[in-house]
C-alpha positions as CSV (number, residue, x, y, z in Angstrom):
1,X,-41.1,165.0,120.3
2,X,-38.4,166.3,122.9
3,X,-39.2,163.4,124.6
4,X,-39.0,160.9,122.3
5,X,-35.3,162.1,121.5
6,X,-34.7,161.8,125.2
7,X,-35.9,158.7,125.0
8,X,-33.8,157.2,121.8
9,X,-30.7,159.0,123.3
10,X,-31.3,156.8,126.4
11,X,-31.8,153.4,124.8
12,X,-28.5,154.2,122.3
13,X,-26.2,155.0,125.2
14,X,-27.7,152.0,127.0
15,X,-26.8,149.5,123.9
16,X,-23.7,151.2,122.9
17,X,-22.4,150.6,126.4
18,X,-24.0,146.8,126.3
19,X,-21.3,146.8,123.2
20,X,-18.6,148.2,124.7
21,X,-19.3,145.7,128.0
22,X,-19.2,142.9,125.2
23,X,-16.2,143.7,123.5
24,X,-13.8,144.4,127.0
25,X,-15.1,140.9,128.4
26,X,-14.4,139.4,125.0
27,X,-10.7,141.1,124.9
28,X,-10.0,139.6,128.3
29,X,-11.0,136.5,127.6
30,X,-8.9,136.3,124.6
31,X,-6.3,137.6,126.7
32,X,-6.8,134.8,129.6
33,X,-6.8,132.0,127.0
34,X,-3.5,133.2,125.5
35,X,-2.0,133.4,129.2
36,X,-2.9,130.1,130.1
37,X,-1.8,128.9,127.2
38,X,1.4,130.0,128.2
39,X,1.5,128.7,131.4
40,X,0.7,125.1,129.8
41,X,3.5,125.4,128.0
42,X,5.9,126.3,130.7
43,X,4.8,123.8,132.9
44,X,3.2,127.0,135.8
45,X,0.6,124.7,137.8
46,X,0.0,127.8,139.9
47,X,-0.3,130.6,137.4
48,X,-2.8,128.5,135.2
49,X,-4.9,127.3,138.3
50,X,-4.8,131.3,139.1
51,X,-5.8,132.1,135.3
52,X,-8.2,129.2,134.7
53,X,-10.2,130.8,138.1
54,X,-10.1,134.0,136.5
55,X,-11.3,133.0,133.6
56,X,-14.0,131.1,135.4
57,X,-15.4,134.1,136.9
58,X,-14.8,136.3,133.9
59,X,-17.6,133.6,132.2
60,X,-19.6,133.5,135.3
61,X,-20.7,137.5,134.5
62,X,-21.1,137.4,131.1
């Protein structure tokens, strides 16, 4: 049974940090939006294309 407990402990860590990975991407993404948003609105051409790149590759990994 030791094992077994080993085993669960393994797999919860592993999910509760497939969570956590979930929920920071998530944050900064809402973040990005908001930011670019921003930009839009002040009329930054080189702070949204910098954003918008960021945000590309932010997608790209999740």
């Amino acid at each position: 049974m030791g094992k077994m407990n080993v085993s669960n402990d393994a797999l919860l860590a592993l999910l509760a940090e497939i969570v956590w990975d979930d929920a920071i991407r998530k944050y900064k993404e809402e973040n990005l939006y908001k930011e670019i948003d921003c930009a839009l609105a002040m009329g930054d051409q080189e702070t949204f294309l910098a954003l918008t790149s960021e945000l590309k590759i932010l997608q790209s990994l999740g």
